[in-house]
Each structure stands twice: as C-alpha cells, then as structure tokens.
C-alpha positions in Angstrom: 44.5 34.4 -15.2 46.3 31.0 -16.9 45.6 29.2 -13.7 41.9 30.3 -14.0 41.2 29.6 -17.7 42.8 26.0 -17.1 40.2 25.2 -14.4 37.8 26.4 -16.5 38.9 24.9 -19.7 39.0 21.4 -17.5 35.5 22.3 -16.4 34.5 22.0 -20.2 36.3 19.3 -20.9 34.6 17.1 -18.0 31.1 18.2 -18.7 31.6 17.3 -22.5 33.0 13.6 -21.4 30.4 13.2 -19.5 27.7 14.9 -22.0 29.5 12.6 -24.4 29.5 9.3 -22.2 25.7 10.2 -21.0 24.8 10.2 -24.9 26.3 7.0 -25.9 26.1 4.6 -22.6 23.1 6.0 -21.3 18.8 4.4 -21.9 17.0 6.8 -23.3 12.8 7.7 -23.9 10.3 9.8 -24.8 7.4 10.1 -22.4 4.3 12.7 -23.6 6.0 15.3 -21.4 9.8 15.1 -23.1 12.8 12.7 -23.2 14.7 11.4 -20.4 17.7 9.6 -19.5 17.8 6.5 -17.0 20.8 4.1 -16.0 21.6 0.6 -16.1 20.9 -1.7 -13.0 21.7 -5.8 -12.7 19.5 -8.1 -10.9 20.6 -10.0 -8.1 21.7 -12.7 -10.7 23.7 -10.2 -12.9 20.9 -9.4 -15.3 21.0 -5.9 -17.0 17.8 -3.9 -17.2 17.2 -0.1 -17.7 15.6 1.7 -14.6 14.1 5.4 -14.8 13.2 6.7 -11.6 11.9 9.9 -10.1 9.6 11.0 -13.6 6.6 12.9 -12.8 3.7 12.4 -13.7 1.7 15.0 -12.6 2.5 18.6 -11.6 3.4 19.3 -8.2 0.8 19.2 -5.7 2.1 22.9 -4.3 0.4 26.0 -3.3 -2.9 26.5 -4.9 -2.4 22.8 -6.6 -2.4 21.7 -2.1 -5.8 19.5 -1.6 -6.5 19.7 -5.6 -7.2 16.5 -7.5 -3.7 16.2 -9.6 -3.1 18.1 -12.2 -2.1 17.8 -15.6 2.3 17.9 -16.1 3.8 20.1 -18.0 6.2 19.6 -20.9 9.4 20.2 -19.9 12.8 21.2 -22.0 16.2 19.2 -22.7 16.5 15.9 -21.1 15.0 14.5 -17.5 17.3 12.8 -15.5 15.9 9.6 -14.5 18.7 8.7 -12.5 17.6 10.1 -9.2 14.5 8.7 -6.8 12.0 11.4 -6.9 11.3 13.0 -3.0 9.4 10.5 -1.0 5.4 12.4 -0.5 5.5 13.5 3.7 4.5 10.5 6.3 6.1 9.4 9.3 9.5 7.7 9.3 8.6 5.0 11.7 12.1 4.2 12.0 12.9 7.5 13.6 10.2 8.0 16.3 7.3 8.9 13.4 9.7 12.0 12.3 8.3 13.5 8.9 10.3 12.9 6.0 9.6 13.4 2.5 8.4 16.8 0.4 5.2 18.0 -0.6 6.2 17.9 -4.6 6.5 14.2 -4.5 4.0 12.3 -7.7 6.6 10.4 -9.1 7.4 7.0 -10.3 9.5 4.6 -10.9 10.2 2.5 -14.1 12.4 -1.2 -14.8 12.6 -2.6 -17.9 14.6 -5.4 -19.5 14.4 -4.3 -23.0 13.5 -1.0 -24.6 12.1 -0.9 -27.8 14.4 -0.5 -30.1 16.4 -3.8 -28.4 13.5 -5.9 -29.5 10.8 -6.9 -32.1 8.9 -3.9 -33.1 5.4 -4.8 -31.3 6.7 -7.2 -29.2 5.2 -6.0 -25.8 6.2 -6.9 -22.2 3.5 -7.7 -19.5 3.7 -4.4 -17.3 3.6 -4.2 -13.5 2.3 -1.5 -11.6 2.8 -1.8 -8.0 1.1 0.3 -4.7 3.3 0.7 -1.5 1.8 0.3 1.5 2.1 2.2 4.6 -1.5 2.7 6.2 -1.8 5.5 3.7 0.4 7.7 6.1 3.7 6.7 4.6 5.9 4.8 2.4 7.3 5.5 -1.1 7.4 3.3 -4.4 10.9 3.5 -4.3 11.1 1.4 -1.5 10.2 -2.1 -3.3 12.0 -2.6 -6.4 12.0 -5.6 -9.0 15.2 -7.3 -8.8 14.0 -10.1 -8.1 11.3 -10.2 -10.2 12.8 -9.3 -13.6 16.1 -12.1 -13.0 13.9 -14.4 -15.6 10.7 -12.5 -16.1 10.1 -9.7 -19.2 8.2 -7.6 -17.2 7.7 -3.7 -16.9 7.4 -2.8 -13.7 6.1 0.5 -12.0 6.5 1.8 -8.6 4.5 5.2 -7.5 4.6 7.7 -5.4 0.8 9.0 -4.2 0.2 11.5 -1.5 -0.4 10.3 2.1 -2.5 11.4 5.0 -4.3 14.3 5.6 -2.0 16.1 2.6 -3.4 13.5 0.3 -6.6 12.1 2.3 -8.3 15.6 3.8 -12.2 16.1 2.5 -14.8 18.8 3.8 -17.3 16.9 2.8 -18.2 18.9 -0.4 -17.4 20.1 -3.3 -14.7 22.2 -2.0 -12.5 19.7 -1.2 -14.1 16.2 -2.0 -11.4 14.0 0.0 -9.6 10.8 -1.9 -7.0 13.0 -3.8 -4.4 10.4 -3.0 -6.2 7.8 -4.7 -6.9 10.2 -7.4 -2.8 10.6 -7.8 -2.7 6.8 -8.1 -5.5 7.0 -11.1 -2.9 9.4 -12.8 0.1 7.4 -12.4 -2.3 4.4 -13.9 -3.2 6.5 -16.5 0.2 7.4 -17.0 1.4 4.5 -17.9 -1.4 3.8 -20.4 -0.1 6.9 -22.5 3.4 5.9 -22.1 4.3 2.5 -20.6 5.1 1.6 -24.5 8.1 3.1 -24.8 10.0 1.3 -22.3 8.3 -1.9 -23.6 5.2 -2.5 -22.0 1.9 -3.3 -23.0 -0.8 -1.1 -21.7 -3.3 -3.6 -22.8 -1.5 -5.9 -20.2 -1.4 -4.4 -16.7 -1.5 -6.0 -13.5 -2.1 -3.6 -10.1 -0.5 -5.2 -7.4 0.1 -3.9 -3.6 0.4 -5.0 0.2 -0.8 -3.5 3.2 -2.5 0.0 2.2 -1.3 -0.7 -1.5 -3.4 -4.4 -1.2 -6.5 -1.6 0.2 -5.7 0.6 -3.3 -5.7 -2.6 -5.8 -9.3 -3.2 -3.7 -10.1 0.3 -4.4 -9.2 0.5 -7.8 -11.1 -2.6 -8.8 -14.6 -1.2 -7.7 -14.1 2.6 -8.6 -15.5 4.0 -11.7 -12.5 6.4 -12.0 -10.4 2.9 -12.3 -12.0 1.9 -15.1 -10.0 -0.1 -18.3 -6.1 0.9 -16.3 -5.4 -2.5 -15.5 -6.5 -6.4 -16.4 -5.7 -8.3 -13.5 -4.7 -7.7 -9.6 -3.1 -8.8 -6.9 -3.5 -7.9 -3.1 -1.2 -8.8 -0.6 -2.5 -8.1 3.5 -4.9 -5.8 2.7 -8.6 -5.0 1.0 -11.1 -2.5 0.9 -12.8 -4.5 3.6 -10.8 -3.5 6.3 -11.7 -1.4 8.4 -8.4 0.5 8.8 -8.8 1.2 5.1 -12.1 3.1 5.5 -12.0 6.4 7.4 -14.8 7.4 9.5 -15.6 11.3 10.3 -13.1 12.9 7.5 -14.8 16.6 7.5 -14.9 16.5 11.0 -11.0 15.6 11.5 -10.2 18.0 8.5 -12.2 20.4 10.7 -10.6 20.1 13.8 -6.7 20.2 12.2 -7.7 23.2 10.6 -8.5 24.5 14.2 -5.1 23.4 15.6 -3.5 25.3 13.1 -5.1 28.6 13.2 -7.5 28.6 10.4 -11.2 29.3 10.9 -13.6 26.2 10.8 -17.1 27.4 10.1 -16.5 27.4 6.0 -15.2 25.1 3.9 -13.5 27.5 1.8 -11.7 29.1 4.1 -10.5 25.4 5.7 -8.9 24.7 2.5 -7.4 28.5 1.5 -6.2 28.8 5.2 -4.6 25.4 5.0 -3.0 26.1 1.9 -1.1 29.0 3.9 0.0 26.4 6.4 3.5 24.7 6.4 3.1 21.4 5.0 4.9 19.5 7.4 2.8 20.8 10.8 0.1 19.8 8.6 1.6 16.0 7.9 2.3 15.4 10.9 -1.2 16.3 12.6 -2.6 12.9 12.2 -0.8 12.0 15.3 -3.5 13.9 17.1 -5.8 11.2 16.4 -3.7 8.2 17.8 -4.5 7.7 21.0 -2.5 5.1 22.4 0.5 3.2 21.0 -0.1 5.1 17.8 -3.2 3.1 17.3 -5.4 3.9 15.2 -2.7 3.3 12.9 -4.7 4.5 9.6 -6.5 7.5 11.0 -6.8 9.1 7.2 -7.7 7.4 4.3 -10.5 6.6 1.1 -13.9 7.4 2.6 -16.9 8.0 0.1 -17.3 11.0 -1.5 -21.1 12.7 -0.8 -20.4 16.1 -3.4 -17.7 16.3 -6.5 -18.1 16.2 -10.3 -15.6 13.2 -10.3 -15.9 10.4 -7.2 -13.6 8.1 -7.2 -15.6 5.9 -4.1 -19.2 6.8 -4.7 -20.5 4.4 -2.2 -19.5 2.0 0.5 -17.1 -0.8 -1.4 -19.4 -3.6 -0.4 -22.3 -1.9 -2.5 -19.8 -1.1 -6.1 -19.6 -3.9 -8.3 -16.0 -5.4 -8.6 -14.4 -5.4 -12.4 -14.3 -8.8 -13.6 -10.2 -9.7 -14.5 -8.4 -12.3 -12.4 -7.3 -12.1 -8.9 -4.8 -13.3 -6.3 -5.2 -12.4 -2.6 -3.2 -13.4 -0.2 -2.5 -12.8 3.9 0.5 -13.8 5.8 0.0 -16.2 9.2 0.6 -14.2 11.8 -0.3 -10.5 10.7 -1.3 -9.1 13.3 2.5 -9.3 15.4 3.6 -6.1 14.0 1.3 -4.4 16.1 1.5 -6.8 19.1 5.1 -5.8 19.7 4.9 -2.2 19.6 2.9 -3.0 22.9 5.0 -6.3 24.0 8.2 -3.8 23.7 6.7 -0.9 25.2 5.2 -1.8 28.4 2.0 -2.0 27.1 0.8 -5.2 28.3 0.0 -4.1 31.1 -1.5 -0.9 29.8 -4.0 -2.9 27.7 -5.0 -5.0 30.7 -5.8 -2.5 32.6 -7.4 -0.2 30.1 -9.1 -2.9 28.3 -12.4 -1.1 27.7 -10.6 1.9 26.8 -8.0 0.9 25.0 -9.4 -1.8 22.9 -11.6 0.6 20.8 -8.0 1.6 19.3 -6.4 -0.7 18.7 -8.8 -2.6 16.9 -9.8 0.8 15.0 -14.0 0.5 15.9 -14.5 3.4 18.3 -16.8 5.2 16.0 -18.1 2.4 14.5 -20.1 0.9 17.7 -23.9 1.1 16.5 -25.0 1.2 20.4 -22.8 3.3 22.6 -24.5 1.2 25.5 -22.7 -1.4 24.0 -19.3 0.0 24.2 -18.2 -1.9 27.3 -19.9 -5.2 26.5 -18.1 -5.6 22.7 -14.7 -4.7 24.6 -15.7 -7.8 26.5 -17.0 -10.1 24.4 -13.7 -9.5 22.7 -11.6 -10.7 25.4 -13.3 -13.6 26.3 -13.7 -15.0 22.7 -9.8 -14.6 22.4 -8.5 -14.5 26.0 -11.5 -16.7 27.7 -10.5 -15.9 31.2 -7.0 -15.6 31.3 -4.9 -11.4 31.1 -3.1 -10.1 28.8 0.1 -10.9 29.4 3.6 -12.7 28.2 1.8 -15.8 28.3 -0.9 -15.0 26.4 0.7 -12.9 23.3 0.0 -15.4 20.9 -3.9 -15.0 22.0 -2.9 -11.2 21.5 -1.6 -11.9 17.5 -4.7 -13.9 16.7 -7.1 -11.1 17.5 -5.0 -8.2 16.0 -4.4 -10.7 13.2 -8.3 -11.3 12.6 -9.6 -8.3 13.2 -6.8 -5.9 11.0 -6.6 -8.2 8.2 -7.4 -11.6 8.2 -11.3 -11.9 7.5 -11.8 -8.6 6.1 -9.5 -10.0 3.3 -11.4 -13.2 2.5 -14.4 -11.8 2.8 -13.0 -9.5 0.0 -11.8 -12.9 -1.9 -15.2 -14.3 -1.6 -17.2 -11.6 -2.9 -15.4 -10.6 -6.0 -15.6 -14.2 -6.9 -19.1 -13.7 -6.2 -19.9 -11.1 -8.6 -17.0 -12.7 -11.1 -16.6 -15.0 -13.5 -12.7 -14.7 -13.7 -11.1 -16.8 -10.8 -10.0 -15.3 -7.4 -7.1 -17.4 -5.9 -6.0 -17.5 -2.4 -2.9 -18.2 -0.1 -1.9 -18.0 3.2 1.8 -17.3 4.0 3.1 -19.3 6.9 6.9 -19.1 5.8 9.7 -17.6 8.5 12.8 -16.9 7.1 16.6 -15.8 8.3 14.4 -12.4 8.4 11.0 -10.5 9.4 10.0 -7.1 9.0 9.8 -7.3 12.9 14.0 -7.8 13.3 13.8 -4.4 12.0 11.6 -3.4 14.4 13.0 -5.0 17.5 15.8 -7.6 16.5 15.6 -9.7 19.7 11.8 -10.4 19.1 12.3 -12.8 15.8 14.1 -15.8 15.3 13.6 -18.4 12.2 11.1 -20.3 12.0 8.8 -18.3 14.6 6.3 -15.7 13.6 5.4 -14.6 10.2 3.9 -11.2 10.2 2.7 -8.1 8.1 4.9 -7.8 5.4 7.2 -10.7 5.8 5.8 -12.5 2.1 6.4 -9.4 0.1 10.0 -9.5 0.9 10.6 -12.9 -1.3 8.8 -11.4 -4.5 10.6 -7.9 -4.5 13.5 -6.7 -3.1 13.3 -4.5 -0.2 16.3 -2.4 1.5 17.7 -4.6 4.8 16.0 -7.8 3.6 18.7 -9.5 1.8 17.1 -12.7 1.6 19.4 -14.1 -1.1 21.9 -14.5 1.2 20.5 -18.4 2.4 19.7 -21.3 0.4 16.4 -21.6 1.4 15.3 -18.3 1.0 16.8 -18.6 -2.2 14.7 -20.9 -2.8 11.3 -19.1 -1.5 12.2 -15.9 -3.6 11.6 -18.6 -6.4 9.0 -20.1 -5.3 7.1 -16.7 -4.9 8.2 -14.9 -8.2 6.9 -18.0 -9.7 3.3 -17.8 -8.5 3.5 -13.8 -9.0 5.2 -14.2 -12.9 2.7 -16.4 -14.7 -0.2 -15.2 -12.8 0.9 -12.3 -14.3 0.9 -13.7 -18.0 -1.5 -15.8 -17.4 -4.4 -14.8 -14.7 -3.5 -18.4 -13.0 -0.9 -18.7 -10.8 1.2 -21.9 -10.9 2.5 -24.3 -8.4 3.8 -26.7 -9.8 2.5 -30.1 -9.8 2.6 -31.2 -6.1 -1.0 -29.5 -5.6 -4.3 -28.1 -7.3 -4.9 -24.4 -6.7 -8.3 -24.2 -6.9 -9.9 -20.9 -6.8 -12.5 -19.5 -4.5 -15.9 -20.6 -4.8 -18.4 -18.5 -6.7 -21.1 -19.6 -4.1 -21.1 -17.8 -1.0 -21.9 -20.5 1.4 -19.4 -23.1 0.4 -16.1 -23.6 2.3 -13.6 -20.7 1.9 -10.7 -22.8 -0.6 -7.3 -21.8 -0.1 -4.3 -22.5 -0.6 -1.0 -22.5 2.6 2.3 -22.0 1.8 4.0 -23.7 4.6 7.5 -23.1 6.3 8.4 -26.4 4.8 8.0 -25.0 1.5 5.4 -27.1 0.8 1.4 -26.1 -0.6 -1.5 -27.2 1.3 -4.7 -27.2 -0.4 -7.2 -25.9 2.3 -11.0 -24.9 3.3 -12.5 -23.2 6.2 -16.2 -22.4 6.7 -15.2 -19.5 9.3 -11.4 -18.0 8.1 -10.2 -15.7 10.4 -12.9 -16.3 12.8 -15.4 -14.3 10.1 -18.4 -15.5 11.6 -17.3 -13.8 15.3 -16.7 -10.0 14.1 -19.6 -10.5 12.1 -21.7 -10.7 14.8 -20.4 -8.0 16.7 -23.3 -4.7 17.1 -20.4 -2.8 14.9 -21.8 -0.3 11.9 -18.6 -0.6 9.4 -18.6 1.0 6.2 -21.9 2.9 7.1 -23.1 6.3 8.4 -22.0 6.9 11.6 -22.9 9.1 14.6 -20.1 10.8 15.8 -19.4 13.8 18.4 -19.7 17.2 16.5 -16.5 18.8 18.6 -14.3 15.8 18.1 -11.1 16.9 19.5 -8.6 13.4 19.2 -10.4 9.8 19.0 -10.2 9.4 23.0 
C-alpha cells in the first residue's frame, strides 16, 4: 500500500513539474477556437523562434463530413498542444513502393514565428508566409518544408498546411452532390484561417504571400484566379508548377469517381448513393485507388485534381483557368533546368527504356498525361510521332539519348505551361511578374533520394532541387558545404524582400526585369547559373511553346471520353 501511494504521489509530483515547467518555458496563444501551447525551435544559425504545429483548422473531414466541403472547427477545452505534427492527409509514400500513409482527420497546419506579440511593439506586424506542399495533389504534407532557413534573418510568419489529396480530397459527381475541388476548398480555409488568427503569433493578415512548388506552384495558380480566393493573400510565388499544366487539370472526374465507386462495391447509377456508399468505405482502399488509373510507370502521375465545377452554390474553378481573370498583386515564378529528370529515371532505373521504345504510341499518351485530351482520335498515332521526331529526330530512346528524353518531359510537364502562365498574368496585370530559371546542382538532388547513383554535382537539376535552398527539407542538409551555403542565401534573399517588397532583389550584378505586359515580345527572364551567377535572358519560344501549341491537343476544354472508362489504357 506505501509502495503504491509513493508511485502515485511521484506520479503527481512529475505531472505538476512539468504542468509547472509547461506554464512558465512554454509559447503560448489564443486562436478563435482556444489557447494552445507550442515549443521553441533554433534555426540553422541558432536563432530562437516559436513553432506551433499540428492546430486544426477545420473539423475533421470523417464520416458524414467524407467528400464535404470543410467544415467549420469547433471550440475546444483546456490547452492544445502544439507540439506534435498533425497526421499527414492519406497519399502514397513514394518512398515505400506508393504504400498509403497518413489519416483521414488530417486539416492542420503549421505555424513559425520569431516574435509573438507580447515580445514586440504592440502593432508591429510581421510579413506572413503561407506555403502549399506539392505532391501531384496525391501526396505530401506541410510539415515536410519548414522555415529554418528562411527565418535565420527574416521576421516572417510562416504557415505550412495540410489539404486533402486525391480522390479523398479531389472526387466530384459532377453535381451538386458532390461538386469536386474539396481539397482546394481545405486550402481556402487554412487561408482564411490565418486571416482570423495569423495576428496572434505576429503576423499581418493584410500581408500575405501564397507560395508553393510542384502541385503547391498549381494551388498559388489556382488561388490567384478563383473567386473563393478572393482578398487571402497579396502577393505569390510559384515554384515548377501553374494552372497551365496539364497535370494540374483533371479530365473525366465523375467518370473516374464513377468507376472507383464500382470497384468498391457501391452502386453507380446515382450520385447520391456514390457518395453515401463511399462514405461506408474504408478510407484507405479508397486512397489508394488512384493507382487504377496509372498505367504505366505510375504515369499519369496526377490522375485527381482541380477540374471545373458545372453545379454547387460555391465553385471555387468556375471555368477553365485561361478564361478567369488573374488578381492583380506581384508575382515570382520560377522552373528549375532540368525538370523533367524526376520522371525520366523512374524509367532509366526501371527498364523502361526499352518499354517506351517499343510502346511508343502507347505509352507516350501517359506519360505526357494527353490521352484524353487528343481532339482527333485519328490523330492519336501521328501526335505520338510528331513527338518523337521533334525531340528524338531519328534516333531511339535509349542511354544515349536520355537527355532528349528530359527535354520533352521537361517541356511538356512544366516548362511552357509555366511561362505561358508568367506571360498572361502579366498580361491582364499591372503589378510585375518576375521570372527565373534554376540551373544550380548542388552536393544534393531530390533524385539522390531517389536513386543515389544517378546524381553527381554539378549534373542535372531537376523537380524540386531549388526549393531545397529556400526551406529546409528532411535529408537535404545543404548547410553542410560552402557553396550551398552560399545558394541558401542567395535564394532566401530573392524569396525575403520579394516578400516585403513585391520585387525581388539581386543584387547589383544584374537587372531583373519583369515579364512583358505585351504578349508578343520576347519572354524576359532571369537564369540562375551553377556558377552562382544571374543571367538576364529572352526567348521568343521558352520551353519549345510554340511546338505543343501546335499540337491537335483540346487542354482545358470539354472532352469526349469513353462512358465505361475502366483505367486510362
């Protein structure tokens, strides 16, 4: 009996320490829904900031709340702890073979900040920094890029989010029982959010900037021509990635929505029934159907995603992006030199050079993403050709030839789609659009996490490789060289005062100049080169525009597709 009231007088006296130690040494809010606790954190050059992760910010997308636009949170009692990364929303893994990680209850986010409050002036508000993961809209977490980089000199707020991916977050019956886009919706909410509340860590919520790469850059796009996006933000910045791509747009939503409801039991005939069948499903069977619509090489790799919505009281995409008119704040777009290699060596490591060679005319469809997007079906075979011989002329796909195989993933993925983004805000702007291209290869590449024999210094400089000198990513320590050192400066530079200002600076060695607001001038530009230097550029065909423009494909618009449409084979 002594031994037992001992443990459990010890018991006491450790919670109360720690109640104690939590109360005096701990950064403390309160948010709309209630107060909550964060911790300390130090930069990567020993600077202390506050960080609050895993706070919600709308109610769990469970149960009845599955395929529902998000929902308002709850107040809740006593004290959130902020200490712990809120669950990750389900996607693939693609470090594990596409396993599904992650939990359906998963809209949280993430907040840094270098001074609360009551540390500084009364009224003296920080620039705030809200930024989109990427991950094809399949995957990812906000969790996964965080700031320590970015707030060593900089008093900035920054904001990472978790939005739901896939078909869990990207689903529509093409009506007004289930609308699609709810996982654009979820990022409205977090923006939203952080108007109501971003002043109690310190922000300003008449100063945000949107930024994002990949699927993020796609959301930013989004967010800057969608009425539901309206007044959240003041300036943007898009890293590998617009509404323009074609990836970003999905094709034939109802129909897919359709035919995983049929996989999984549920009747398709009514839409109501889809949803309230699907809502009985496990979440994770239903996560990880989207692999039922990559074909080959898990290409397509975006198979769900925005689309417009034709029925709901609320649309957040209305109409095709080229036809909404862009908000006019500042811009800064950017795409990295050789994008399209992260793709390239799922098929250089897999055997599939071959594959594709021999499959051109089937293949090709895929992994470019336009095999419902081909205006003439007659004219299936002939694009798949015209393809190859504008980037192969008469030689195979082959070893020799995988740098021919980069430039038309890179092109047709990312790199026009995203100037031709660039040019037409500035278009319909009169706040400036800037421009780089990344051509820097560091000690490392998101591909030496993918494979680590196929990157060396100095080589390739693909998807994602420019994001790791602005925030700091798990695996990546680039501080560990000089020279990247010296390029995480360079690029939290450009990012920080176009962030205070709407101009991003490079010092004095070069003029940025931003895109032209006439269409038929020279696309202006500027290349960050792997001498660290900035080279003030124009092309009148980036990205070899002019070539996928002329291809017989019907992007962004109505398209005819099989009624039974069982996988996109």
């Amino acid at each position: 009996m002594k031994k037992a009231c001992r443990i459990v007088l010890s018991l006491y006296l450790f919670i109360e320490c720690n109640l104690s130690c939590l109360a005096s040494d701990t950064p403390k809010v309160h948010v709309n829904s209630g107060e909550i606790a964060g911790e300390y954190q130090y930069t990567y050059n020993g600077r202390k900031i506050s960080s609050f992760l895993g706070i919600p910010y709308a109610s769990p997308p469970i149960q009845n709340y599955r395929f529902k636009e998000p929902q308002p949170l709850k107040p809740w009692l006593g004290i959130w702890n902020a200490t712990i990364p809120g669950n990750a929303c389900l996607g693939p893994d693609y470090k594990s073979n596409f396993k599904i990680i992650g939990q359906e209850d998963c809209l949280y986010l993430n907040v840094y900040t270098p001074k609360l409050p009551q540390e500084s002036t009364p009224g003296d508000l920080m620039n705030v920094v809200v930024y989109i993961h990427g991950g094809a809209f399949i995957s990812g977490e906000g969790i996964s890029s965080g700031p320590l980089y970015l707030l060593d000199t900089n008093d900035f707020v920054y904001v990472s989010i978790n939005y739901r991916l896939g078909v869990l977050g990207f689903a529509s019956t093409g009506d007004n029982v289930l609308p699609g886009n709810n996982g654009m919706k979820d990022q409205v909410a977090a923006l939203k959010w952080v108007q109501q509340n971003i002043a109690v860590f310190g922000g300003n919520p008449n100063s945000v900037t949107i930024a994002g790469m990949s699927a993020g850059a796609s959301s930013v796009h989004y967010h800057i021509i969608s009425p539901m996006s309206k007044g959240l933000f003041h300036r943007a910045i898009l890293q590998s990635g617009s509404a323009f791509c074609h990836w970003s747009y999905t094709e034939n939503v109802d129909q897919k929505t359709k035919y995983i409801a049929s996989l999984l039991g549920c009747p398709t005939n009514n839409s109501v029934d889809i949803v309230e069948c699907l809502r009985s499903r496990p979440a994770t069977e239903i996560a990880k159907s989207f692999l039922n619509f990559m074909p080959w090489k898990y290409n397509p790799f975006s198979p769900f995603g925005p689309t417009v919505e034709v029925a709901g009281d609320e649309k957040f995409l209305p109409d095709i992006p080229e036809k909404l008119i862009p908000y006019d704040i500042p811009v800064l777009i950017s795409v990295t030199q050789d994008e399209g290699l992260i793709l390239a060596v799922y098929i250089i490591y897999e055997n599939g050079l071959d594959e594709l060679n021999n499959n051109w005319n089937e293949y090709l469809p895929h992994l470019l993403d336009y095999n419902y997007t081909i205006s003439n079906e007659n004219q299936r075979t002939k694009i798949a050709q015209d393809i190859k011989k504008f980037y192969f002329g008469d030689q195979k796909v082959s070893k020799e030839t995988v740098g021919n195989l980069v430039e038309m993933i890179s092109d047709r993925l990312f790199g026009y789609a995203v100037s031709k983004a660039a040019q037409h805000i500035a278009t319909k702007n009169t706040a400036p659009v800037y421009f780089h291209e990344f051509g820097y290869s560091g000690n490392y590449s998101i591909i030496d996490s993918l494979n680590p024999k196929s990157y060396s210094r100095g080589t390739n400089v693909t998807h994602c490789d420019e994001t790791i000198y602005v925030l700091n990513m798990d695996g990546f320590p680039v501080y560990d060289n000089e020279e990247d050192a010296n390029m995480v400066k360079i690029m939290v530079n450009i990012w920080a005062t176009f962030i205070k200002n709407g101009v991003p600076e490079i010092g004095n060695s070069e003029t940025w100049l931003p895109v032209s607001k006439n269409p038929v001038d020279p696309f202006r530009f500027i290349k960050i080169t792997q001498q660290q230097t900035f080279e003030a550029r124009t092309q009148s065909n980036h990205r070899n525009y002019a070539f996928w423009s002329s291809l017989p494909l019907t992007e962004f618009y109505e398209v005819n597709a099989p009624e039974d449409i069982k996988t996109e084979l």
